[in-house]
C-alpha positions, 0 to 999 in steps of 0.5 A: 477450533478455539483460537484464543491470545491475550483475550482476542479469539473469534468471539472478540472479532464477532463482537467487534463486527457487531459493534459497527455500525453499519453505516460506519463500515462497507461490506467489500464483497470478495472479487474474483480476478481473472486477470491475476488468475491467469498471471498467477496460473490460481484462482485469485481474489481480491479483497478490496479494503481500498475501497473501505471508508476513509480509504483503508482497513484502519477505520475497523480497528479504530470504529470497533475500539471507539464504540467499545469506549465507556461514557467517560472516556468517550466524554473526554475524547480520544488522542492518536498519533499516526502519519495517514490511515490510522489518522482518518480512520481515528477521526472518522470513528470519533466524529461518528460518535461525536466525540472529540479527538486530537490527531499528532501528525509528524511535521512533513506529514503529505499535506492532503493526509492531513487535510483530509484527517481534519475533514472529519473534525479532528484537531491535527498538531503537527509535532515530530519530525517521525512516528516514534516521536509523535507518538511520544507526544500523543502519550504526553496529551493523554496523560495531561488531558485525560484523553484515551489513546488510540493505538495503531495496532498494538491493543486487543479491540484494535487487532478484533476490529481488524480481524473482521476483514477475515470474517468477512473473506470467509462468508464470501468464500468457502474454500480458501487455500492461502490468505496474502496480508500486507504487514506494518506492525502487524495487526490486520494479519493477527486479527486475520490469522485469528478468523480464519485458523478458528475456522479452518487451521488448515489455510496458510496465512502470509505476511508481506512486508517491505523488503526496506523494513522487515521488522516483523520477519527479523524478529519472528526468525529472531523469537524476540521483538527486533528493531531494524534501521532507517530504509526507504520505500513507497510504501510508507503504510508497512514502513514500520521500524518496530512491530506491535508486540501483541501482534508478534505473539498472534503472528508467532503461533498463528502465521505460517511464514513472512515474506518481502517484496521490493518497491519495483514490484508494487510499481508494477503490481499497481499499474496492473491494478489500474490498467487491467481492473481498474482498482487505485491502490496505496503501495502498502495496499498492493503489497501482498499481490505485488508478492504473488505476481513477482513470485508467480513461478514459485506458487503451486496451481490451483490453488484459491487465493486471497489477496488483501489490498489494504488500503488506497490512499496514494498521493496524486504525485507519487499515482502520476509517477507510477504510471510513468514507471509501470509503462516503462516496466511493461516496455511501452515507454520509452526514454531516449537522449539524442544528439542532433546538428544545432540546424533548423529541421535537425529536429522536425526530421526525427519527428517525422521519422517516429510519426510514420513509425507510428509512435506517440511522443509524450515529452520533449526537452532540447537541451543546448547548454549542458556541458556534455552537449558539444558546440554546434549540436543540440541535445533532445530529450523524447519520451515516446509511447508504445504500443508494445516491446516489440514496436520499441525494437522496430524504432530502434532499428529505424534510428539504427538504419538513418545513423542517428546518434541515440542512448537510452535512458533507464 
């Protein structure tokens, strides 16, 4: 079947994938998750772009538009604007070419963003206070410098450079039935919707999107370009305010629908991740299975499913508090507040109750200043481990049985 929009149709994504070097781009094998099969009751299969060089499926796009750039421009270097992968991914491609390249990163870009961007040789101004405004001036040093601009998303050798994530799922996997794909401004699943309906127009191609900023769902149920407002999600790799317009047209014929996910979801789709197949993904990354696991329900069986995880790199801080937040979601820890007798071995009594309980207390914090906290009494914080929901009722019960004053804290 001949796919073709704005001159990307398989052979443009061939030709991309012929174009990278081999020592520029991994071939990610498809896995076989039995651990999300059995949530999902279908035969789940991840796509491990996680695991791609520079931590995401965004050094494709940007290694395929560089080794298609003629003498000059490749003399003259090239300029992008991005806050994380698209960054890594442009300054990777470049120092693989030896070229030279200009990075413009918003001012409160995560400081290990933009030290791992200059590991690769890139030159990194830091100007904007957003996307949009950096993008603005990364235009500004293309028309002054003569500098080729690299754009995220929104150009045909972008979009055929991503679209090899799906030429890739297809020689791994014959039969697929549906393909789950994280979108920002839209130029993984256009690429991906590309490769895959050429082969077979029957698999169901679905875009994920952060329930914070739908843009590309507003304006598909639209049938224009839509902008939406200021919002706020983890998962800043798919916060995009206003998607690609060539990626708009893709998705328009080619995608069979958009759906959103909230952040409580990939909080839980990511420590899932972690725990059960010990795979670190971004928030963006775990999108499109954070989607399949919260609407498990929903799904018919049996079905061969791919899920797309974009992308890995996630700030340590943030990796840290989604442990904390994923135990918590799962019941296995534990937050209480408790208001004891200001005596000495008030608070040696309590602990020795939850050792014999045999729960782990993970933090303590005595309180005896605050203003809820009355005169003569003190006030403890406890984060306590689980081993499961049930263990935590058999705590409470415990508290309930000794009179101790307790509130838990969600």
């Amino acid at each position: 079947m001949r796919i073709e929009i704005s001159n990307i149709d398989l052979n443009t994504i061939k030709e991309a994938q012929r174009l990278m070097p081999k020592s520029s781009i991994r071939k990610i094998d498809l896995i076989r998750s039995n651990t999300f099969s059995n949530i999902c009751h279908n035969q789940i299969f991840l796509k491990l772009e996680c695991y791609q060089k520079t931590g995401s499926f965004k050094v494709r796009g940007a290694v395929a538009m560089i080794e298609g750039l003629g003498r000059e421009e490749k003399r003259n270097g090239v300029v992008a604007a991005s806050a994380g992968n698209h960054a890594q991914g442009v300054a990777y491609a470049s120092a693989m070419n030896k070229m030279a390249c200009t990075i413009v990163m918003p001012k409160n870009a995560s400081p290990a963003k933009i030290a791992a961007t200059k590991s690769y040789g890139a030159q990194v101004i830091l100007e904007g206070n957003n996307y949009d405004e950096s993008s603005k001036y990364a235009l500004q040093i293309s028309e002054t410098e003569g500098k080729t601009p690299v754009p995220a998303f929104d150009h045909p050798d972008i979009i055929s450079g991503q679209g090899t994530v799906g030429l890739e799922i297809l020689e791994d996997l014959k039969q697929i039935d549906e393909i789950y794909v994280p979108v920002g401004g839209g130029g993984l699943i256009a690429g991906v919707a590309i490769a895959a309906k050429s082969f077979n127009p029957k698999i169901r191609i679905i875009g994920v999107e952060s329930v914070a900023f739908p843009s590309m769902k507003r304006s598909i149920e639209k049938n224009k370009i839509s902008n939406v407002q200021d919002g706020y999600t983890i998962a800043d790799g798919i916060s995009v305010k206003t998607p690609g317009k060539l990626p708009f047209q893709i998705i328009q014929k080619f995608v069979d629908d958009i759906v959103v996910v909230d952040d409580l979801s990939i909080v839980k789709t990511m420590f899932l991740l972690m725990e059960r197949s010990k795979i670190v993904t971004e928030p963006a990354g775990a999108a499109s299975l954070a989607y399949l696991i919260s609407n498990r329900k929903l799904l018919s069986k049996n079905k061969n499913i791919v899920s797309i995880l974009s992308g890995g790199n996630v700030d340590m801080y943030l990796l840290g508090q989604v442990v904390a937040k994923g135990l918590m979601q799962t019941g296995r820890m534990i937050k209480l507040f408790i208001e004891l007798t200001d005596k000495p071995g008030a608070l040696k009594n309590i602990v020795d109750e939850i050792t014999r309980a045999n729960v782990n207390i993970v933090e303590v914090v005595h309180d005896r200043l605050s203003s809820n906290i009355s005169a003569g009494t003190a006030g403890v914080y406890l984060s306590l481990e689980l081993e499961n929901k049930d263990q935590s009722k058999v705590l409470i019960n415990l508290f309930d049985k000794l009179k101790i004053k307790y509130k838990l804290i969600k």
